[in-house]
DOVEX-862621 format. One record per residue (C-alpha): z, y, x. Coordinates in steps of 0.5 Angstrom, whole numbers, padded with zeros to 4 digits, always signed. Each point is the difference from the previous one (the first is absolute). Example, Ala and Ser with C-alpha at 12.3 -4.5 7.8 and 13.67 -1.06 7.14 Angstrom:
<gudrens>
+0016-0009+0025 -0002+0007+0002 
</gudrens>
This chain:
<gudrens>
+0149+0038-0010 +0000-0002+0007 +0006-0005-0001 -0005-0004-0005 -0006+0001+0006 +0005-0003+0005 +0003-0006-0005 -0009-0002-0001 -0001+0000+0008 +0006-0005+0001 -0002-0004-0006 -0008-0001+0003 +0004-0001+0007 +0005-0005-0003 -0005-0003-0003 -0004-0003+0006 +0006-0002+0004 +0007-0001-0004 -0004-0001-0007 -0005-0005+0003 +0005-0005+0003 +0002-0004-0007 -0008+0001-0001 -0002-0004+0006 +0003-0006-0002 -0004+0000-0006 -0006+0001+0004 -0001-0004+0006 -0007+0001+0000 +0002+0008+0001 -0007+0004+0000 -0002-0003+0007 -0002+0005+0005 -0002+0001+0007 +0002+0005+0003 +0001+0001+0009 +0003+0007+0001 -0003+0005+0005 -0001+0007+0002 -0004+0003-0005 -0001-0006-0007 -0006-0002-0004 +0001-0003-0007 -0006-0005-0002 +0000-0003-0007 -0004-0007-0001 -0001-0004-0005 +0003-0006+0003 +0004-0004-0005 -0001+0000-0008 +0008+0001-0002 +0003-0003-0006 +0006+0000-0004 +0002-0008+0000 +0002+0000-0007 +0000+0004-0006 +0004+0005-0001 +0006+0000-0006 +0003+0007+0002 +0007-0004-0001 +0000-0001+0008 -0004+0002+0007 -0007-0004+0001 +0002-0005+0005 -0005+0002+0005 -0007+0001+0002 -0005-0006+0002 -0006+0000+0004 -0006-0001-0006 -0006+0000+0004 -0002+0003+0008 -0005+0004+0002 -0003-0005+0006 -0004+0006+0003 +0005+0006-0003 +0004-0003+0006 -0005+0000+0006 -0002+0008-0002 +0008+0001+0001 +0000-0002+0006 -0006+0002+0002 +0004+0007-0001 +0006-0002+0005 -0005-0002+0004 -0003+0007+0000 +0007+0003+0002 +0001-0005+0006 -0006+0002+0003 +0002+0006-0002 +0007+0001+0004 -0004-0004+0006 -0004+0006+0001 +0001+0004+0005 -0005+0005-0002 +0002+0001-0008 +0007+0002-0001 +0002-0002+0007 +0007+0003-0002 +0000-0003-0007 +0002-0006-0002 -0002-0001-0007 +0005-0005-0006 -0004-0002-0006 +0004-0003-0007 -0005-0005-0004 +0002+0000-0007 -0004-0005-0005 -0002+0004-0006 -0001-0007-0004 -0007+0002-0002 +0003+0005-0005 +0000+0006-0003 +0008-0001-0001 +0001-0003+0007 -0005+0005+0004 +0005+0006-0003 +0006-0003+0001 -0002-0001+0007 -0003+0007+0001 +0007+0003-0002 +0005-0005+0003 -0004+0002+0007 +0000+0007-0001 +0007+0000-0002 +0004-0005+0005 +0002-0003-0006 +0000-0008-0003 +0001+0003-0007 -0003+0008+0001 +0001+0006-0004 -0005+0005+0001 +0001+0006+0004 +0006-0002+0004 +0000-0004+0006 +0007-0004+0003 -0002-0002+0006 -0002+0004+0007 -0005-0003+0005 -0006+0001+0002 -0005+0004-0001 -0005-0003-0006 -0007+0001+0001 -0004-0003-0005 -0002-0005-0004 -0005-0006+0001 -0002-0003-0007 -0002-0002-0004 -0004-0006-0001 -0004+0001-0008 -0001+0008-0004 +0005-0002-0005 +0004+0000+0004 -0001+0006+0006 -0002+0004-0006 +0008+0000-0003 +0001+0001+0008 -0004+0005+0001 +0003+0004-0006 +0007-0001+0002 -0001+0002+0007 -0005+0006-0001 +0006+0003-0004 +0004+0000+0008 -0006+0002+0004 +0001-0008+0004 -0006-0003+0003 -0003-0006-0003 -0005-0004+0003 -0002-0006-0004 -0004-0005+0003 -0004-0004-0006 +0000+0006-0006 -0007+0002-0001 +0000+0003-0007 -0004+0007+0001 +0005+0004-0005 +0005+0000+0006 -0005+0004+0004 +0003+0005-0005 +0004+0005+0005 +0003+0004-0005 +0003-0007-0005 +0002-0003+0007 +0000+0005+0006 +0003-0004+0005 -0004-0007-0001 -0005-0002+0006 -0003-0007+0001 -0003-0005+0005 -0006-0001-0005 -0005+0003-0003 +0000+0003-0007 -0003-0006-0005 -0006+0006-0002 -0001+0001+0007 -0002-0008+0000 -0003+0000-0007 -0004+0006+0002 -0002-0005+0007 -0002-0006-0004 -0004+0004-0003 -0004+0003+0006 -0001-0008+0002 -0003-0002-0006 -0005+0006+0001 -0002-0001+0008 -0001-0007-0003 -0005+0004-0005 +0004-0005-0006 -0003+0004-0006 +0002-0004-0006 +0008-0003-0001 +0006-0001-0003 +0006+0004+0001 +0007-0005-0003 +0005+0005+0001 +0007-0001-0002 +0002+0003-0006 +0006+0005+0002 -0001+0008+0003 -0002-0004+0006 -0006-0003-0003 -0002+0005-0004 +0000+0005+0006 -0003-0005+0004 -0005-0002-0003 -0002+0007-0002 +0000+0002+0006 -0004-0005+0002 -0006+0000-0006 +0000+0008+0002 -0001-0001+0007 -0005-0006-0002 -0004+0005-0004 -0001+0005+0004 -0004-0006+0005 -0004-0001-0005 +0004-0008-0001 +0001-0002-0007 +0006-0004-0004 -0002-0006-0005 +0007-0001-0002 +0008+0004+0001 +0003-0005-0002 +0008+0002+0000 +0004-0006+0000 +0007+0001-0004 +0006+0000+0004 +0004-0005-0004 -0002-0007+0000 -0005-0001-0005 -0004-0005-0001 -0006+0001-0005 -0001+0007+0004 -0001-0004+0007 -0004-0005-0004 -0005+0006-0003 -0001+0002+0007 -0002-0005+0002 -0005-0002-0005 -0002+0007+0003 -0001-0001+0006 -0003-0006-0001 -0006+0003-0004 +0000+0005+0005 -0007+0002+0004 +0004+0002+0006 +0001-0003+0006 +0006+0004+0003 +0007+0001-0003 +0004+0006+0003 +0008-0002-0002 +0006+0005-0002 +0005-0006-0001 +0007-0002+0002 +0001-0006+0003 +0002-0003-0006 -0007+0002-0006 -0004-0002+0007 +0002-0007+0000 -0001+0000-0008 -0007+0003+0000 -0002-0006+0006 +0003-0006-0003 -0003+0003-0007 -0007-0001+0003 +0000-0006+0003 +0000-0004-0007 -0008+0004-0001 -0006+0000+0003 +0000+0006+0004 -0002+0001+0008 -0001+0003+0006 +0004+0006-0001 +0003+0004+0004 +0006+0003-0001 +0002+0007+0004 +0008+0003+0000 +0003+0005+0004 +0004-0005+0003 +0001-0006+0004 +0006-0004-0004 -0005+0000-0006 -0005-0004+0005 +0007-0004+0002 +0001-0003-0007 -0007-0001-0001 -0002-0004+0005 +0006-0005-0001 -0003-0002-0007 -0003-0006+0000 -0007+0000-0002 -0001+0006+0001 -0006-0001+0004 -0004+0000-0006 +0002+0007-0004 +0000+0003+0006 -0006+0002+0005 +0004+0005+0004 +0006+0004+0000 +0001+0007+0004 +0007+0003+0001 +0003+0006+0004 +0006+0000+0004 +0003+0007+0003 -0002+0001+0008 +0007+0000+0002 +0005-0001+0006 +0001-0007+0001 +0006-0003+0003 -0002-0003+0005 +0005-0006+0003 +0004+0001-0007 -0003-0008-0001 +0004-0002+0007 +0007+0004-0002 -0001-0004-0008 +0000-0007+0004 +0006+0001+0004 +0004+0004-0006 +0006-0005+0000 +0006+0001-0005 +0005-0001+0005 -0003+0006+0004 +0001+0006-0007 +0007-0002-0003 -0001+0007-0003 -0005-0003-0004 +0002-0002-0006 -0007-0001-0003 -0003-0005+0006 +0004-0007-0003 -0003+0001-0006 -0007+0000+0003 +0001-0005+0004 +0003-0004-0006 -0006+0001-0004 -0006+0000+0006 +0003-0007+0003 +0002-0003-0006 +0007-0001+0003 +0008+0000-0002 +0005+0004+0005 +0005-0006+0001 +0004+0005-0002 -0001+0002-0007 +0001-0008-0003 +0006-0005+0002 -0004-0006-0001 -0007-0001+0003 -0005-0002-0006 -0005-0006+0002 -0007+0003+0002 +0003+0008+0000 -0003+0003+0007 +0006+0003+0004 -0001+0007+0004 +0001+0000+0006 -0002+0007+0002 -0005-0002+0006 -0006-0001-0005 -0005+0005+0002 -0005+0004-0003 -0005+0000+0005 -0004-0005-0005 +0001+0003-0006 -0007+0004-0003 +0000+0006-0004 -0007+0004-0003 -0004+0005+0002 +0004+0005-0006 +0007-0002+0003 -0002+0003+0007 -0003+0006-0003 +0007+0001-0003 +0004-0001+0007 -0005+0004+0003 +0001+0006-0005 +0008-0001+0002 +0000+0000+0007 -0004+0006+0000 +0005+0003-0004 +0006+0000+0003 -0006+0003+0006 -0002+0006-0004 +0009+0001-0001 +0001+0000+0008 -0006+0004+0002 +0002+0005-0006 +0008+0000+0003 -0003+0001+0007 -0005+0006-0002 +0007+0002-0004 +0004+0000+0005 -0005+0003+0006 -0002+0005-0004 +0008+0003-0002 +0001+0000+0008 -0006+0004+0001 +0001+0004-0006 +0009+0000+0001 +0001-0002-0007 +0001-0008+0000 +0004-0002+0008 +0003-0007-0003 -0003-0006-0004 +0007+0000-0003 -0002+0007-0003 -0007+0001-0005 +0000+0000-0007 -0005-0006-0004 -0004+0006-0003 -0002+0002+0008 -0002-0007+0002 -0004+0000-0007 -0004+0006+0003 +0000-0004+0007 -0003-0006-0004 -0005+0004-0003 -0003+0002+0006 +0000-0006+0004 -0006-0001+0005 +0001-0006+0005 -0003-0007+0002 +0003-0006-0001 +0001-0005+0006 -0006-0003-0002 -0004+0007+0000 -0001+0001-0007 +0001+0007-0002 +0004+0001-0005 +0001+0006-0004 +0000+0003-0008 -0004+0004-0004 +0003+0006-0005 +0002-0006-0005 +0005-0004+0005 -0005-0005-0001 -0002-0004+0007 -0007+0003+0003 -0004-0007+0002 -0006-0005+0001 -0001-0005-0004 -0002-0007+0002 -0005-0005-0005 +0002-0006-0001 -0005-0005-0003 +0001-0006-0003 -0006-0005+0003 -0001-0007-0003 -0001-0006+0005 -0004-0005-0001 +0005-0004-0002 +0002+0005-0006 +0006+0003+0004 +0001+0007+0001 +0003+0004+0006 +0001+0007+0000 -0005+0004+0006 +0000+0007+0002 -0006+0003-0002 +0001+0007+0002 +0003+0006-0001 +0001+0006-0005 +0002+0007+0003 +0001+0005-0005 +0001+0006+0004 -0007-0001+0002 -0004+0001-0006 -0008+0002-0001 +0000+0004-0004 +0004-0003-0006 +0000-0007+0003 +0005-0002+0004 -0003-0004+0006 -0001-0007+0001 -0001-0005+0005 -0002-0007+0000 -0002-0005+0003 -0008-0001+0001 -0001-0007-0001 +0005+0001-0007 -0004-0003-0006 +0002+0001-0007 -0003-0002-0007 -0003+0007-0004 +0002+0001-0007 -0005+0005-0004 -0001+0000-0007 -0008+0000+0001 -0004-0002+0007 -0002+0006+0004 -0007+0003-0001 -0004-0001+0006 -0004+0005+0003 -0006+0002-0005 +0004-0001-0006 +0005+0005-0003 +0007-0001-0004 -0001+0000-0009 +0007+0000-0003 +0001-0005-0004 +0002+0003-0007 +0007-0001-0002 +0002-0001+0007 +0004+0002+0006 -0005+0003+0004 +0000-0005+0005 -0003-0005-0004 -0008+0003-0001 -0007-0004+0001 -0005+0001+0005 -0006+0003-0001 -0007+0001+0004 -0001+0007+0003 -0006+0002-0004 -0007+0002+0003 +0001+0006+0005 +0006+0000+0001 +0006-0005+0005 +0008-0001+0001 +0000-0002+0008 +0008-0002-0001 +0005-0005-0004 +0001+0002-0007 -0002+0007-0001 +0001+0002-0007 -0008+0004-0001 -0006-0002+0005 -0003+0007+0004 -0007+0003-0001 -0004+0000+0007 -0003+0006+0002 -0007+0001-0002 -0003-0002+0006 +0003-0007+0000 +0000-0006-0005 +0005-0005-0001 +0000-0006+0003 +0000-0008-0004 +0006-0001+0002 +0002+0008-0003 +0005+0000+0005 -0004+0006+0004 -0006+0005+0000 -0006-0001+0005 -0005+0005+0001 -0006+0000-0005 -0006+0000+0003 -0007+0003-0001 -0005-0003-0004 -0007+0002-0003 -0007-0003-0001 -0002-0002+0007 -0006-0002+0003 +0003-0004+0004 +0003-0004-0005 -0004-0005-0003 +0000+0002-0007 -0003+0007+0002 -0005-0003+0005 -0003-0004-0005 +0000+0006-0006 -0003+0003+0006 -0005-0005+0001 -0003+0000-0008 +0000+0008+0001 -0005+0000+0006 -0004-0006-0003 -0001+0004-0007 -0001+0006+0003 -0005-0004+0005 -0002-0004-0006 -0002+0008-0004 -0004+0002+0006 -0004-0007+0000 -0001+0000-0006 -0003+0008+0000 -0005-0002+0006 -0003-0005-0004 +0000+0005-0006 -0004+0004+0006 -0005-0005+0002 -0001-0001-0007 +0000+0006-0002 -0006+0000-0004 +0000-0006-0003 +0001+0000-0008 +0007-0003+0001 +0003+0006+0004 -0005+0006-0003 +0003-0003-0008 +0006+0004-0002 -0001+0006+0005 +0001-0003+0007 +0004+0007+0002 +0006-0002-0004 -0001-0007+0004 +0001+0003+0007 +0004+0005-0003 +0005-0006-0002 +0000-0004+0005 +0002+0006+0005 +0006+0001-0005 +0002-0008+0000 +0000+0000+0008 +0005+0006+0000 +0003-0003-0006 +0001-0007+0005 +0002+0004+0007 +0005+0005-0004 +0004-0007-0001 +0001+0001+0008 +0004+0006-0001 +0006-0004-0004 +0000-0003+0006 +0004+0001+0006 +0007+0005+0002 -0002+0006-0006 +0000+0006+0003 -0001+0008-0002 -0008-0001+0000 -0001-0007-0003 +0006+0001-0005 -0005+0007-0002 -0006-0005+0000 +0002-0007-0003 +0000+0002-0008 -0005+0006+0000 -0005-0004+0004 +0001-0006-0004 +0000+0005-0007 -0007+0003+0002 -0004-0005+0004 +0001-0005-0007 -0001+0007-0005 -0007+0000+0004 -0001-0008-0002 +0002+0001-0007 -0004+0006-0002 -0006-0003+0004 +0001-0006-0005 +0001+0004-0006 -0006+0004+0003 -0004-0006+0000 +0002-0003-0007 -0002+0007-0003 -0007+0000+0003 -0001-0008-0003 +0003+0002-0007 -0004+0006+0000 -0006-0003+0002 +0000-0005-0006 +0002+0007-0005 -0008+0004+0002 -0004-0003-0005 -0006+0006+0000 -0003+0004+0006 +0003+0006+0000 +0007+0000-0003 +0006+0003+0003 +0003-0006+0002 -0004-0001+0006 +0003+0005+0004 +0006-0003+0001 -0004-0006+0003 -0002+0005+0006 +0003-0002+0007 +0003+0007+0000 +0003-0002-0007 +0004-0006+0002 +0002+0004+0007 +0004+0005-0004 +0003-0006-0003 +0003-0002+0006 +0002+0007+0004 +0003+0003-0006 +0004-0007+0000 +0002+0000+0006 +0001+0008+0001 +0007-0001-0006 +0002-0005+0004 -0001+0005+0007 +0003+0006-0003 +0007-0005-0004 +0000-0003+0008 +0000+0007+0002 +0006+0002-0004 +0004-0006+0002 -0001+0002+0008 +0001+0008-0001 +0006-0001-0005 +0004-0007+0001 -0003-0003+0005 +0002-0008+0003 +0004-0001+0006 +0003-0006+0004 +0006-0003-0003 +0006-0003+0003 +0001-0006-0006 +0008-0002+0000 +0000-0004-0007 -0005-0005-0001 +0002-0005+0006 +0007+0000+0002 -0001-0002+0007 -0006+0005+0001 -0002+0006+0001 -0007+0001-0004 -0004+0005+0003 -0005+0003-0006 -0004+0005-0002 +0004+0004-0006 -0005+0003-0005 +0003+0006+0000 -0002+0002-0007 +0001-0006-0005 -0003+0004-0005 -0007+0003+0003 -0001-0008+0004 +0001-0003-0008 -0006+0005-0002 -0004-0001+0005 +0000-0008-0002 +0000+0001-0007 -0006+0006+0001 -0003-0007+0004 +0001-0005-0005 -0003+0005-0007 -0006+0000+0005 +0001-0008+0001 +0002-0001-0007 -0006+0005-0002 -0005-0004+0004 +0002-0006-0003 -0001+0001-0008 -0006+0003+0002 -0003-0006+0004 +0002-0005-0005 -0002+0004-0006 -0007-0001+0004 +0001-0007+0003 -0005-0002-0006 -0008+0003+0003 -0005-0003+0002 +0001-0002+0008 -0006-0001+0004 +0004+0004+0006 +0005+0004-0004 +0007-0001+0001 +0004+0002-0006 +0003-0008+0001 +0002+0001+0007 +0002+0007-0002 +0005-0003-0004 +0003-0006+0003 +0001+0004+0006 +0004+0005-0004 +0004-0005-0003 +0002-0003+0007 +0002+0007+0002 +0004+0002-0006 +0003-0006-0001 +0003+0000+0008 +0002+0007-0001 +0003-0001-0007 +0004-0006+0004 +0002+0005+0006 +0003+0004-0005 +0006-0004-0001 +0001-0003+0007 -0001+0006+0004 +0007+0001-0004 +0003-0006+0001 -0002+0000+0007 +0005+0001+0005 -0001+0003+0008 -0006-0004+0003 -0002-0003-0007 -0001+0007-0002 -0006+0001+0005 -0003-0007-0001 +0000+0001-0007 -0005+0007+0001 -0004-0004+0006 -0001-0005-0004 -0001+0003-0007 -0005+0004+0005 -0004-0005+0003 -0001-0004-0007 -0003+0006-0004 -0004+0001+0006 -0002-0008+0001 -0002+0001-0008 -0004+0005+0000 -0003-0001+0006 -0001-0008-0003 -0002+0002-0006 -0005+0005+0000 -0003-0002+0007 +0000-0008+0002 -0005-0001-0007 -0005+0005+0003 +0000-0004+0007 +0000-0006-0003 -0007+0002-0003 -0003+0005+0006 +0003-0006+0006 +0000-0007-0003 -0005+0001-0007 -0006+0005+0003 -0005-0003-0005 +0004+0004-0005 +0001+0007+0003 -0009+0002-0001 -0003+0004-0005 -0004-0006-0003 +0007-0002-0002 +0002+0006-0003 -0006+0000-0005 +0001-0006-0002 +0007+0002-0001 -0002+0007-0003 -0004-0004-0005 +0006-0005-0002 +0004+0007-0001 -0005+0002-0004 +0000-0005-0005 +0007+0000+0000 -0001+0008-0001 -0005+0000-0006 +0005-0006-0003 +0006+0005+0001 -0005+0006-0003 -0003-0004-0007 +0008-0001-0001 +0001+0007+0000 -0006+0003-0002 -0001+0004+0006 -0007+0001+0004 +0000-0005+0006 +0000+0004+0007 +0001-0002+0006 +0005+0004+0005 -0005+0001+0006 +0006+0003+0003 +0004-0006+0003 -0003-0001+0006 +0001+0005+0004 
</gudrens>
């Protein structure tokens, strides 16, 4: 058994040394290298050159050899950014004084085949290499740097994880490899692409972008992404019109569909999870539609770059906004590239190839004839001139700070074992040990980056912003905006920091609700999309976009804006006002107008005018209509506890002594006309005590009702929040809504009462009678409380007191116009007309008029001596 083991090991030696020489005759274009020895050796693998067979194989005979198809013009740059690292590395007096670092710089040939080749052939110091066996000795390997896609570190990654060797890739972002289980000894210079998603996404909620479009490309990443993205989104309250997956083959009826998508789209910002490849398709497939003024937002620069070199672009895009990680920058690289000579490196075999197709030249070497108009290099030329993006400095800072983070690790190793006895030599550690060194670096770059990794070997880092700005002249250039930390969050926000005069477009699916208006969702929606509605009366929004409007405390109302509460204010029937001064005013002139009229009824108080129908009554009713008018004063004014207890039992008594004094007097008219002999019985309900009786017994049901009313549910002052929004209406409650109904519908029986009997009787004779004017008088008053019913319902705040003050003063102007104003007319301005001479001949016209009335009926002619009285 172990003679076959050492058989295997000389053949896996062999195969590199003596078995290789025939082979390098075929293939003059050997897998190129760079390699520069040193004490301790870091590997890098870069994607520098595209490598194919020159002609198809037959398997009859060896492949001729390997041809150059293609070369990565920044690929190169980004590895010498890496030799650049260990020269200023090795120059340090401070970092690995004692130490000089070797690298050896493999091309992997942008392949999966030729990143693992090359991962093999450096751990085992073999150009044909057998896993497991190492043929040569040197120094120490520490770890590897590279490489430049996912694809290809992941099979990398893998290879490596299985040796506990360190592996520190400069552009591979894709998040499965923040897996410490699957890829325990993987780091990198740059964040996760979920660390960037998730900091794309907290860009479009600072700018408060609630309505957009998510492209997403349509493997693991994309979908992960874009996941990630609608739940962080979601959670701010951000809606997603479209999540449009864009395939990952070539497919042009899918990308055309996108397109009419995003044409008929309502928003305005378009956050993209492309590669570089679908993103361009997407662009050049909306430049041939109407669309505009959107602004696209990618978690990286080299999506900007590309965008703004299309032509036109100018009128699809109104902006773009991309991330590029905070790292080290490698400040003097841009001088060391421009003196990079060829002559100066012999060892590298990559450089002629790069100066061949960055130059446009021939090496005089490769072509015994010169052909006309082929440029011949000269290995002077210089890359001081030669301009590369934004994207491929990223990727040459990302390398340089690896080869930083693998120093500081190895001097952290080494230190630590000297305090610690263990590791003495840098000849003498093991990879796994500068994994665990790697893991826990914590250091500054010379340009005064801190530089260390999280938990996952991701890099822990800032990120700048970058926006695409459109000059006047429809051009774009990228300008630092800002900058994003993630360490430093607000609750689940990162923390965002802008420039204070950045302006950019908004994209809402509806226009923000002003203050005083609130948010209706629109069915069927998002709940981005919603109408604005008015708050309604009493209540406010004071903010943008408030889903429902607020109530205002009860003691405030709702501006006309509704967008605060103001305080309300007391309001009441004042005298001040100029409708209470003038209720006042026809209260004091009806009440004076009462007392006027009763001295003159007292002057003439024998007179046949003022002794006809019982002149008691009269003054009796005209003190009752002046209480009547001046009760209209205590609706008037603040209400208090004593006027709220006097305002309806006043008005109630004072009218109910009116109304049964005109019923008193109607009776006696109606009476009078009924005697027809002396003696009959009727005539005692003609004497003066009679129609008095009428009066107190009247007025007393309407005292003990008024009584029951105080003693049980009496009325009191009230604070009146509903009938004016924006007043507080000081009223008198009626304490009881029952008794205070009874007690005018007790009045109105009587005022109904009074008026069938006084038009039942407005036929008699009317020498001075006054059963017409009885009547007239009662219809006005019923038809004005008959009015006030309805109205004094409908009426709200002050109205309610103006309805009552005004139903008040008309019945009384009524009365007191109806009864009384005939008779001065007589006693004033016809004095002629109150004599006795008069009333005979007014008797004897009645008398005729009687005996007339008497023939028709039969019935004996008498004449009622009782009327005057």
């Amino acid at each position: 058994m172990w003679l076959c083991t050492l058989l295997l090991v000389l053949f896996g030696c062999l195969s590199g040394s003596a078995f290789s020489a025939p082979r390098a005759g075929l293939l003059p274009s050997q897998r190129p290298r760079f390699d520069r020895p040193g004490d301790v050796i870091v590997g890098a693998s870069f994607s520098i050159f595209d490598l194919s067979i020159g002609t198809l194989p037959d398997f009859t005979a060896p492949p001729s050899g390997l041809l150059v198809s293609s070369i990565s013009n920044w690929g190169y740059r980004v590895a010498q950014s890496f030799v650049f690292a260990i020269e200023e590395i090795n120059r340090s007096a401070y970092l690995l004084p004692n130490v000089t670092l070797g690298f050896s710089i493999r091309n992997s040939g942008d392949t999966v085949h030729g990143a693992l080749h090359e991962t093999m052939s450096f751990l085992t110091r073999q150009e044909e290499p057998i896993p497991n066996y190492t043929c040569q000795h040197g120094s120490p390997q520490a770890a590897l740097v590279g490489d430049t896609r996912s694809s290809l570190s992941v099979s990398m990654a893998r290879l490596l994880g299985l040796y506990k060797f360190p592996q520190v890739s400069y552009g591979s972002s894709l998040p499965i490899l923040s897996d410490k289980i699957q890829f325990p000894s993987f780091m990198r210079t740059l964040t996760s692409d979920l660390t960037s998603s998730l900091a794309v996404t907290q860009l479009i909620i600072h700018f408060q972008w609630s309505w957009v479009i998510i492209l997403a490309h349509d493997d693991d990443f994309g979908q992960q992404a874009s996941s990630l993205a609608i739940q962080e989104l979601s959670t701010a309250g951000v809606c997603i019109e479209y999540t449009l997956h864009v395939p990952s083959h070539e497919s042009l009826g899918k990308i055309e569909e996108i397109v009419q998508k995003m044409q008929k789209s309502t928003a305005r910002v378009v956050l993209v999870f492309l590669s570089n490849a679908n993103f361009q398709l997407i662009l050049y497939g909306l430049l041939d539609v109407p669309v505009s003024g959107q602004v696209w937002v990618s978690k990286d620069t080299l999506h900007m770059a590309l965008a703004l070199t299309i032509p036109g672009i100018s009128q699809v895009l109104h902006s773009t906004f991309g991330l590029l990680y905070h790292s080290s920058r490698a400040t003097g690289f841009p001088e060391f590239l421009a003196y990079l000579r060829p002559s100066q490196t012999p060892e590298d075999m990559f450089i002629k190839k790069f100066w061949e197709f960055t130059f446009d030249c021939t090496w005089p070497h490769q072509s015994s004839t010169v052909t006309e108009g082929v440029q011949l290099c000269s290995g002077n030329e210089s890359l001081k001139n030669q301009q590369y993006a934004l994207p491929e400095v990223s990727k040459i800072d990302a390398a340089y700070t690896a080869v930083y983070s693998i120093a500081h690790a190895l001097q952290d190793m080494i230190t630590h074992g000297h305090q610690h006895g263990k590791v003495t030599d840098s000849q003498d550690f093991q990879p796994w040990q500068l994994l665990l060194a790697l893991r826990k670096v914590h250091f500054k770059t010379p340009d005064g980056i801190k530089i260390m990794f999280d938990a996952n070997g991701d890099l822990v880092t800032k990120f700048d912003i970058f926006q695409g700005q459109k000059t006047p002249e429809g051009a774009f250039h990228l300008v630092h905006v800002g900058m994003i930390d993630p360490q430093i969050s607000l609750g689940s926000k990162m923390m965002v920091h802008l420039k204070e005069d950045l302006q950019v477009p908004t994209s809402v699916c509806s226009e923000s609700c002003l203050p005083g208006f609130s948010q209706v969702p629109r069915l069927g929606t998002p709940h981005c999309c919603f109408d604005c509605r008015p708050c309604p009366e009493g209540q406010f929004a004071d903010q943008r976009d408030m889903k429902s409007c607020l109530l205002c405390p009860k003691e405030q109302y709702s501006s006309h804006m509704r967008d605060r509460c103001l305080p309300r204010t007391e309001i009441f029937l004042a005298f001040e006002e100029p409708l209470g001064f003038m209720l006042a005013l026809v209260a004091l002139f009806l009440a004076g107008l009462a007392v006027l009229v009763l001295g003159v009824f007292l002057k003439h108080r024998d007179s046949p005018v003022v002794r006809a129908n019982n002149r008691s009554l009269s003054y009796l009713l005209l003190l009752s209509l002046c209480l009547c008018a001046l009760c209209a004063l205590l609706f008037l004014g603040r209400p208090s506890v004593s006027t709220c207890l006097l305002r309806q039992t006043t008005f109630a008594v004072a009218f109910t002594v009116a109304v049964s004094s005109v019923l008193a007097k109607t009776l006696t008219v109606v009476l009078a006309f009924r005697v027809t002999r002396p003696g009959d019985r009727i005539r005692v309900c003609l004497s003066p005590g009679a129609s008095t009786s009428v009066v107190l017994i009247a007025s007393f049901m309407q005292v003990v009702l008024c009584g029951v009313w105080l003693a049980t549910s009496p009325p009191f002052p009230d604070r009146d929040m509903i009938s004016e929004p924006q007043h507080i209406v000081i009223q008198c409650q009626e304490g009881s809504g029952t008794i205070f109904f009874c007690v005018l519908g007790y009045l109105g029986f009587l005022a109904v009462g009074t008026f069938s009997v006084a038009f039942l009787a407005r036929g008699l004779p009317d020498v001075f009678n006054e059963t017409k004017f009885l009547t007239f008088s009662m219809l006005l008053f019923c038809s004005v409380w008959t009015a006030f019913m309805p109205l004094y319902h409908s009426a709200r705040g002050k109205s309610t007191v103006t309805v009552e003050i005004f139903s008040i003063l008309a019945s009384t102007a009524g009365l007191l116009g109806g009864i009384f104003i005939p008779k001065c007319y007589i006693i004033l301005l016809k004095p002629g007309r109150n004599t006795a001479a008069w009333l005979r001949r007014g008797h004897q016209s009645q008398q005729e008029r009687q005996s007339e009335m008497l023939q028709r009926r039969c019935v004996p002619k008498s004449t009622p001596q009782s009327f005057m009285i």
